[in-house]
Phi, psi and omega in degrees: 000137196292307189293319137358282169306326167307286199300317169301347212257297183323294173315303185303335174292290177332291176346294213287290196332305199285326172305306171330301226266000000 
């Protein structure tokens, strides 16, 4: 399912985001 992947794509960013910073 596409959204899965959206949703997941999303989270995993948000993750690196919150780690970088």
């Amino acid at each position: 399912d596409v959204g899965a992947y959206v949703l997941t794509s999303v989270l995993g960013v948000s993750s690196l985001r919150e780690l970088s910073s």
